[in-house]
Structures are given as C-alpha cells and as structure tokens.
C-alpha positions, -999 to +999 in steps of 0.1 A: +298+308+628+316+336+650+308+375+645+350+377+635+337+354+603+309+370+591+326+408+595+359+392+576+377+380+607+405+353+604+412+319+618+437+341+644+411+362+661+398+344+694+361+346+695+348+379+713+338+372+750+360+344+752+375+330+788+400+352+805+392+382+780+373+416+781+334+415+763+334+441+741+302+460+724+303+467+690+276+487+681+269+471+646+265+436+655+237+411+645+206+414+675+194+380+663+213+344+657+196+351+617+220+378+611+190+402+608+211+443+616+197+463+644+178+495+635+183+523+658+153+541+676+154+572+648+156+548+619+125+532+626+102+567+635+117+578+603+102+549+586+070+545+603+064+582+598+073+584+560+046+551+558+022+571+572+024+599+551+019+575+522-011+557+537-032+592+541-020+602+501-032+568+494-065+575+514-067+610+504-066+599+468-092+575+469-119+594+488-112+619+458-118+598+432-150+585+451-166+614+458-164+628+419-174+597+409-205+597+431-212+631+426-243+640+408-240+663+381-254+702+383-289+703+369-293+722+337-320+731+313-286+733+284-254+711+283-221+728+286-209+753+260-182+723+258-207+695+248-226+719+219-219+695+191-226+665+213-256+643+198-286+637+221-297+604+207-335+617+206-349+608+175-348+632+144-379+628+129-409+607+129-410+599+085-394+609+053-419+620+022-397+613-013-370+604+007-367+635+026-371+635+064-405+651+078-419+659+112-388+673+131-397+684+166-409+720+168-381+732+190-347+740+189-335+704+185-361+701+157-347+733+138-304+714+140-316+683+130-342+697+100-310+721+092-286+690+093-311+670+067-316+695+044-279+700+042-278+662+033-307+665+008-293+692-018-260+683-014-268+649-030-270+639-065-309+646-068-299+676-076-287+673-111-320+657-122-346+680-127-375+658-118-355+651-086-343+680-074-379+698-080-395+672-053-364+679-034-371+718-036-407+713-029-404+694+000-375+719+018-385+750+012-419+771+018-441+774-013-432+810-020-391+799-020-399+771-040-415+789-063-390+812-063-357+789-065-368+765-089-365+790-123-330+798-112-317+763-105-329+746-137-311+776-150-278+768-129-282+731-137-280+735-178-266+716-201-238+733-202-231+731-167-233+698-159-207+692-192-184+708-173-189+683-148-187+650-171-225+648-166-246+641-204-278+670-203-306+647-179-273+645-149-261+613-156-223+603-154-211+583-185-206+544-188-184+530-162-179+563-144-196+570-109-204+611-100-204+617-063-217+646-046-223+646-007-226+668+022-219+653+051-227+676+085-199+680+112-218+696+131-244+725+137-249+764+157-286+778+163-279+814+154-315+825+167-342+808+176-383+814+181-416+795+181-422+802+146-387+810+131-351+804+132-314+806+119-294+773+121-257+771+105-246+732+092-206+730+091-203+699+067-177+685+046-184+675+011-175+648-015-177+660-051-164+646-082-160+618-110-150+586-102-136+567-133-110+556-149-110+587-177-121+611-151-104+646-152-126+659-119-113+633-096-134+631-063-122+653-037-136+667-002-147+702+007-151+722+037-183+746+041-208+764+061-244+763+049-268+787+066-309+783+070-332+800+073-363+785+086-396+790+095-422+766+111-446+762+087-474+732+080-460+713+113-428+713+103-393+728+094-391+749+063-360+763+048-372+803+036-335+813+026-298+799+024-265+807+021-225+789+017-192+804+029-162+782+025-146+767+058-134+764+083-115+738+070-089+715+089-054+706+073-056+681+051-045+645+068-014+623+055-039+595+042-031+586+007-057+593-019-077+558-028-083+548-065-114+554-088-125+518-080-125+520-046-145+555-042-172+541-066-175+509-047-173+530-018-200+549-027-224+523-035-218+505-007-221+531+023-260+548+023-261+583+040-274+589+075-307+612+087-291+632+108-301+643+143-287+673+170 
C-alpha cells in the first residue's frame, strides 16, 4: 500500500520517490512499515516527564499511608476528649446481689459503670413493687439514703399514682396488657472524682408506657440526664443523692411507630444489659 493511499491519494498520483522524479519529505509520514506516527523530540520529554510526576504522587502517597499506618499511637494515661463515650471492654463488675450488679472497681471506671447500672436498676419496673423496689433501694444507696428515700417513694408510688398509669394498687398491668419502663444509658460524664467520693452524670433514653390493645399511655421514649452522687462505701459504689433534668434529646427519627403486639413481644424477648464505661 503507497503513502498516497493511506493519506487519501488516488489511483493518478505516482508513488513518491518514483524513477525520474524528485523524493520529497513529508514531515508526517509513517517511521515504520506498521503505520505507527512519529513523535517528535518535545512530544516524548513531555510525556516521560508528566509520567514521572505521576510515579513520585503515586510513591509519595503510599509511603504516607505506610507510615500512619505503622505509626504507633502517643502514650496516654486518658483517651482523647473524642473517644470519652467509647467503651473499654474491662469488665463491669465481678457479681449482682438481687439482681443488682456489685463490686465495681474502685476507680473512675468503677464510679461510670456503677452510675450506668444504677440508672438501669430504678428505671425498671421493680420499681412499682414495693417489695422490689425496697431491695432495689437498699442495695443502691448508703443506709442513711435508704432510710431516707424509702418513706417518700412508697408515698410517690400510691395507689393512686400507679392508676394513673393503668397499674392495679401492688404495680401490676391488667390482663393482656404489658407496662414497660426502661432506662437505657447513652452514655456517661465523671463530673468529679476522689478515692472515696464522686459525681457521675448517665445520659439515657427511656421506654415508658402501656402496651395493650386498650392502652391510653401508649409506650413512648424519653430523653434524660440522671445525676449521682456516690460515695465508696462497704467496697463498693453507693448512690448518697440523685437528680433528673430532661435532655438533651435528638430529633425524633422517620421510623414508624410499631404495634402494641410487637412492643410487648419485644419486651419479653430482649433482657437488659449491665452496663460498663
């Protein structure tokens, strides 16, 4: 195949260096029989210098990415401000006395994780039962807050009150209905700390109502902040004081609300955690 065909030529044109005819140079022509287009000089440091630029990024990139990788982290004697709700995996306790965790370590771990139980403990329905939430009481709080607390709950807990929850006068929900009351801990914030006393806040959401198909206190969640005070007494965590301030509470998500069967079941089914910092 001549140049003159594969540049558009016709069967007129005489084939370029032919006998009796001038050779002429055109600057564009194939430099191989395969057709393959010569690259000028400047072409082709362009090229090999634009490669190179992309080989060191490459390089660059990688020895990045190895060296944080390999890079031990800072020592510290606390984690990161960030990681302050992080859980440490240590255990929480070492047993539970009438289904209340005991023996939390007697430092500031100890004091987040008691806080975060104790939450869980009178937040549940225990609470409405006398005989229940006295053992409860007892085994939070010192002896002198026990003392003190347990007049003014049974008074709290009355009759009346727990009518007003659909509850008959011993805290028990009526046939075919399920109550639910739950705190469950987000998270917790030492406020102060010492050997032999400290201030822990729980941020928990709750679950509180009746579940049933003639319920009129469906079950819905709230957001609060439950404050201890606690001092180390008899080898372990004891609650001396608390308070409860509403929030801070997220907007409420886009999930549709489930039915009374389902929350009862659900409720049955799932048992609560003890929770540790």
């Amino acid at each position: 195949m001549s140049n003159d065909d594969q540049y558009g030529g016709g069967s007129g044109h005489a084939e370029v260096g032919g006998t009796g005819q001038t050779r002429t140079r055109l600057p564009d022509l194939p430099s191989d029989p395969y057709g393959t287009p010569r690259r000028t000089p400047r072409a082709s440091r362009g090229l090999i210098t634009v490669v190179g630029v992309v080989v060191l990024l490459v390089a660059a990139i990688a020895f990045a990415n190895r060296s944080q990788d390999s890079t031990p982290p800072a020592a510290s004697d606390k984690p990161p401000a960030a990681d302050a709700t992080a859980p440490t995996g240590t255990a929480p306790v070492t047993g539970k006395s009438a289904g209340i965790p005991k023996g939390f370590a007697h430092d500031e771990q100890g004091a987040q994780s008691a806080a975060a139980n104790y939450a869980v403990a009178l937040g549940s329905d225990g609470m409405l039962k006398k005989d229940v939430r006295h053992a409860l009481v007892d085994g939070i709080y010192t002896p002198e807050a026990a003392a003190q607390r347990k007049g003014a709950q049974d008074a709290a807990y009355s009759p009346a009150f727990l009518a007003t929850l659909g509850l008959d006068a011993n805290g028990n929900a009526p046939q075919g209905s399920t109550f639910v009351t739950r705190a469950v801990p987000v998270g917790t914030r030492v406020e102060s700390y010492g050997p032999t006393a400290a201030k822990v806040a729980v941020w928990y959401t709750g679950l509180v109502g009746m579940s049933g198909a003639k319920s009129t206190t469906p079950v819905r969640t709230t957001w609060k902040t439950w404050t201890f005070d606690l001092a180390w007494a008899g080898d372990d965590w004891k609650v001396t004081s608390d308070s409860q301030q509403d929030g801070p509470a997220p907007v409420p998500g886009d999930v549709a609300a489930s039915t009374s069967d389902d929350i009862s079941k659900a409720v049955q089914e799932f048992g609560g955690f003890t929770y540790a910092r």
